[in-house]
C-alpha positions, -999 to +999 in steps of 0.1 A: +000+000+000+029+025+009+057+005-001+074+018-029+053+049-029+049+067+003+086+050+014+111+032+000+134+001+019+173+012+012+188-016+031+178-043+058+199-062+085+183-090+104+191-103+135+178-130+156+138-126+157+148-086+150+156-064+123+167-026+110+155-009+082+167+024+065+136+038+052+137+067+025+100+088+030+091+102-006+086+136+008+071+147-027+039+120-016+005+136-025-002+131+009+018+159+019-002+187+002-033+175+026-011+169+059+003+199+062+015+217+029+032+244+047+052+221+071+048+186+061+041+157+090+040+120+081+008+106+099+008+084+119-015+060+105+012+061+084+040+050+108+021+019+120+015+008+083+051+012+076+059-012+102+033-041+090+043-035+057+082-040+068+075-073+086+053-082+056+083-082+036+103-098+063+081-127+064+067-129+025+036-130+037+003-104+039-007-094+076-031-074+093-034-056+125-049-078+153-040-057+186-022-026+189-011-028+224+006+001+228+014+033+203+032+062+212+038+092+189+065+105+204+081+130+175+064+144+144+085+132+116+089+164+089+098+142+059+120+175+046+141+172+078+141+137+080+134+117+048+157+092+057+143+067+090+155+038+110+129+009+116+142-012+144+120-044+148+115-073+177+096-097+164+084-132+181+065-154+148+038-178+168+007-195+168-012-166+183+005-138+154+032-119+150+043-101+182+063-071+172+081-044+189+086-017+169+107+019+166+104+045+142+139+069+148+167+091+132+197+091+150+187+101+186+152+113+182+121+087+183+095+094+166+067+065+169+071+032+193+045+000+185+035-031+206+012-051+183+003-084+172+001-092+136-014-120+119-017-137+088-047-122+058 
């Protein structure tokens, strides 16, 4: 949905049931003339589907949202300051979903944390 569009994956390293993500935000996106054109924020409906769309990849498989446990926006990310975004990822893969752990940063600001459970489409 936003992969490939919205952001781009520049490189990946995975770890033991984790991973990190450099994320390029296309900070041309039409999304940006609605939210805000004169100082651009990503959403942050936006940040949670970037990480389901990253552990998508991870896994080659589609997911969906089950529980979002805990969410906090903790920065606004101004894609013109910061187009380029670290994903760091704990992940657990069982029967009852994907359990992730999730960080949305650049260097040392943090802009979105997620506790959710994924699970298959």
């Amino acid at each position: 949905m936003l992969l490939n569009d919205f952001f781009y994956i520049q490189g990946v390293e995975n770890g033991e049931k984790s991973l990190k993500a450099s994320l390029l935000i296309n900070k041309s996106h039409k999304i940006f003339e609605g939210h805000f054109p004169a100082v651009p924020v990503v959403p942050g409906v936006c940040m949670m589907q970037m990480m389901k769309e990253i552990m998508e990849q991870q896994l080659n498989r589609k997911l969906v949202v089950r529980v979002g446990d805990n969410m906090k926006f903790l920065s606004v990310i101004n894609p013109t300051e910061h187009s380029l975004v670290q994903a760091d990822i704990q992940y657990e893969d069982g029967q009852d979903g994907v359990k992730i752990n999730a960080t949305l940063l650049s260097g040392a600001t943090t802009f979105f944390k997620l506790k959710a459970t994924l699970q298959s489409a």
